[in-house]
Residue frames relative to the residue before (quaternion, step in Angstrom):
aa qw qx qy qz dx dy dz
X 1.0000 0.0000 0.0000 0.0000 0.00 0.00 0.00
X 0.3939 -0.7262 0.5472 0.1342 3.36 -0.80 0.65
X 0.7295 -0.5244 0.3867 0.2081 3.33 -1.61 1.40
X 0.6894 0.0756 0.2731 0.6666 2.94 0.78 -1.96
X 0.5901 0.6849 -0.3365 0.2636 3.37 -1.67 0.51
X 0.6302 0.3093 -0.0457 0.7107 3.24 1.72 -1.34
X 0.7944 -0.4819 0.2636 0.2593 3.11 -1.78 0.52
X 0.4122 -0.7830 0.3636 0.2913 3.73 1.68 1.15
X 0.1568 0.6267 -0.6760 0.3544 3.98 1.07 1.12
X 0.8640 -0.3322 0.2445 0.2886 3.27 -2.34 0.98
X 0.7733 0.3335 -0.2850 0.4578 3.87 0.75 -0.65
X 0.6104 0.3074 -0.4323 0.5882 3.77 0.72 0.19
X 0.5853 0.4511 -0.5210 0.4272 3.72 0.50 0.64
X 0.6562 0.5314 -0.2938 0.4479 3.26 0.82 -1.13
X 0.6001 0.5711 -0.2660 0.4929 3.51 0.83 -1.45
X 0.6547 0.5536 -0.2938 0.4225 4.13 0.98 -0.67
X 0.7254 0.4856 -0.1493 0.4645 2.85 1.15 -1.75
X 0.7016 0.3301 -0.3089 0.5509 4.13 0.56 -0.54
X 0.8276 0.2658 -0.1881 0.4572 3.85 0.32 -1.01
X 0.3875 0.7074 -0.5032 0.3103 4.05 0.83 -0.16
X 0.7484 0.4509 -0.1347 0.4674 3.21 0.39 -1.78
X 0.6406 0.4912 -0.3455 0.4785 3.83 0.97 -0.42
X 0.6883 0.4582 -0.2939 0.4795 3.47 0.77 -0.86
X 0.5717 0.6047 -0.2617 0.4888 3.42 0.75 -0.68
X 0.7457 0.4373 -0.1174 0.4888 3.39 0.69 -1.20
X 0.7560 0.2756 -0.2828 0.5221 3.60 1.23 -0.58
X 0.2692 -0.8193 0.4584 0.2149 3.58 1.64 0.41
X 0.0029 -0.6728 0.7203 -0.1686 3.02 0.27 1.86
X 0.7314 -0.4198 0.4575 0.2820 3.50 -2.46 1.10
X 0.8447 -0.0380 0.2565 0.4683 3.41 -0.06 -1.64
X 0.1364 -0.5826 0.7860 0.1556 4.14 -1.21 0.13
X 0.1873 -0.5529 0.8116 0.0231 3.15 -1.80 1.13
X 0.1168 0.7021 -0.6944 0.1062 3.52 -0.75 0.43
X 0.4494 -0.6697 0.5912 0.0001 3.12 -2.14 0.47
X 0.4822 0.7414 -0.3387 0.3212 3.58 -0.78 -1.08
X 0.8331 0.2516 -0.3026 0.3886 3.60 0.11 -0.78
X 0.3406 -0.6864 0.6172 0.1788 3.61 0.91 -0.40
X 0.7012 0.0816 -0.4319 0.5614 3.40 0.60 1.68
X 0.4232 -0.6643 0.5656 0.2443 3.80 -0.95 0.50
X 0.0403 -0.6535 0.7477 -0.1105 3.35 -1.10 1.42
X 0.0774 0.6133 -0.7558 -0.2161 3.99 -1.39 -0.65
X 0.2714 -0.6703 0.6899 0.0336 3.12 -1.61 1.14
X 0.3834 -0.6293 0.6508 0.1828 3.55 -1.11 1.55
X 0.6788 -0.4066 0.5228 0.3171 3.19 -1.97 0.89
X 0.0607 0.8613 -0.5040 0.0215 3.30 -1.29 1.07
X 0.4163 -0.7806 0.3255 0.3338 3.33 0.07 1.50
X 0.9030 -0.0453 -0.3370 0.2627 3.09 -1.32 1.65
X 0.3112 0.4421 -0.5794 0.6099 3.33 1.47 1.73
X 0.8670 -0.0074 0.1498 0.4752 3.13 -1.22 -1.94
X 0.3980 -0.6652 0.6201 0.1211 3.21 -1.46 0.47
X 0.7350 0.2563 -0.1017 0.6194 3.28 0.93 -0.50
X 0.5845 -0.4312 0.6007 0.3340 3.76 -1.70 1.11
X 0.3369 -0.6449 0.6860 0.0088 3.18 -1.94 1.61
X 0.1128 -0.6996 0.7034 0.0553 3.68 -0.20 0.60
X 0.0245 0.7945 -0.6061 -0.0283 3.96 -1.25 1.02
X 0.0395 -0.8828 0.4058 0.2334 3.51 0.25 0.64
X 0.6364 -0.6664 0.3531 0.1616 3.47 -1.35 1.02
X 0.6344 -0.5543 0.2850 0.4572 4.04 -0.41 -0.20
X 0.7302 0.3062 -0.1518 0.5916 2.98 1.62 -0.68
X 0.4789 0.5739 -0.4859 0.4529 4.16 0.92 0.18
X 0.3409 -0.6111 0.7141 0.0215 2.75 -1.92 0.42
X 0.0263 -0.7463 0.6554 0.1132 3.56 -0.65 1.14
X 0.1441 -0.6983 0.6979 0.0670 2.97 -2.00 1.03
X 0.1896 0.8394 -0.5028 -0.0821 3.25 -1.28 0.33
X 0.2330 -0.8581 0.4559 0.0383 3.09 -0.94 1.19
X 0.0484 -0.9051 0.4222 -0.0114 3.21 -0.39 1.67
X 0.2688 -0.8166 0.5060 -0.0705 3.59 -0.83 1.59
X 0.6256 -0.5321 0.2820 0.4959 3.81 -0.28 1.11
X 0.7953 0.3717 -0.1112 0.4658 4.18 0.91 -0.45
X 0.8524 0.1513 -0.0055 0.5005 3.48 0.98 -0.48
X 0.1783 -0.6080 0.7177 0.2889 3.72 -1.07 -0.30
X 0.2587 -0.6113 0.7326 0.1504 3.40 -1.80 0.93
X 0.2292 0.7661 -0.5733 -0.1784 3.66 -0.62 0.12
X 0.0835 -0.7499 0.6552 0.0379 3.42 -1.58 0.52
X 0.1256 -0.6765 0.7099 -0.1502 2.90 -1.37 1.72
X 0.1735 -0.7705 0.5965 -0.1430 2.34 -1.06 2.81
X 0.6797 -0.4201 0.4745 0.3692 3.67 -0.97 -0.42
X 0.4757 -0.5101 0.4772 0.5346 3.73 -0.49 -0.43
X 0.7880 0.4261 -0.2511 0.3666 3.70 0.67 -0.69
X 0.5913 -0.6071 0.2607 0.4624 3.17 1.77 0.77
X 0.6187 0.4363 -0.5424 0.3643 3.95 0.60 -0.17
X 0.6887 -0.5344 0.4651 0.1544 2.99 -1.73 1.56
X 0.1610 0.7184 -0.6761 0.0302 4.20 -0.64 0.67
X 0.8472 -0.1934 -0.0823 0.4879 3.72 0.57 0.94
X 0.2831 -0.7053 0.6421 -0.1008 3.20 -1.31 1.42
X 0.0084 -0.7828 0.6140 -0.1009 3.74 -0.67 1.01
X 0.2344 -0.5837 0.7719 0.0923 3.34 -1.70 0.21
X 0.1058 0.6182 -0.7754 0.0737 3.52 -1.63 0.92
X 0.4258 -0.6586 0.5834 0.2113 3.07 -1.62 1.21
X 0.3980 -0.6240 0.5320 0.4113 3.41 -0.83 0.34
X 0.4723 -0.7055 0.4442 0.2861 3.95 -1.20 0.28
């Protein structure tokens, strides 16, 4: 379940309030998450996340490609057509 991203009902609050401040604090790269059953990605936002939310959709495919410095990710349809392509630095 995503932090942020979904319709901000009692479990993406709760899910903010106990595990935000941890994720933040261990300055993690990226969150893949699930749950909503549509694909969104949420940019780092100063005082929430720190790091890009990546949600994946009923019908998406996460990839990720990970290189001694970065993550590539791409999120495709099932039928392979690309709907978003990203770059994170690693920290």
């Amino acid at each position: 379940m995503p932090l942020y991203g979904g319709n901000n009902w009692h479990g993406e609050q709760d899910l903010r309030k106990k595990f935000g401040p941890l994720f933040n604090k261990g300055q993690i790269d990226l969150l893949i998450c699930g749950h909503t059953h549509r694909f969104a990605r949420i940019s780092p936002q100063e005082g929430k996340n720190a790091y890009p939310i990546v949600i994946g959709g009923t019908n998406n495919r996460i990839k990720i490609d990970v290189s001694e410095n970065q993550f590539k990710t791409t999120v495709s349809l099932i039928d392979g057509t690309v709907v978003d392509e990203f770059i994170t630095e690693k920290k």
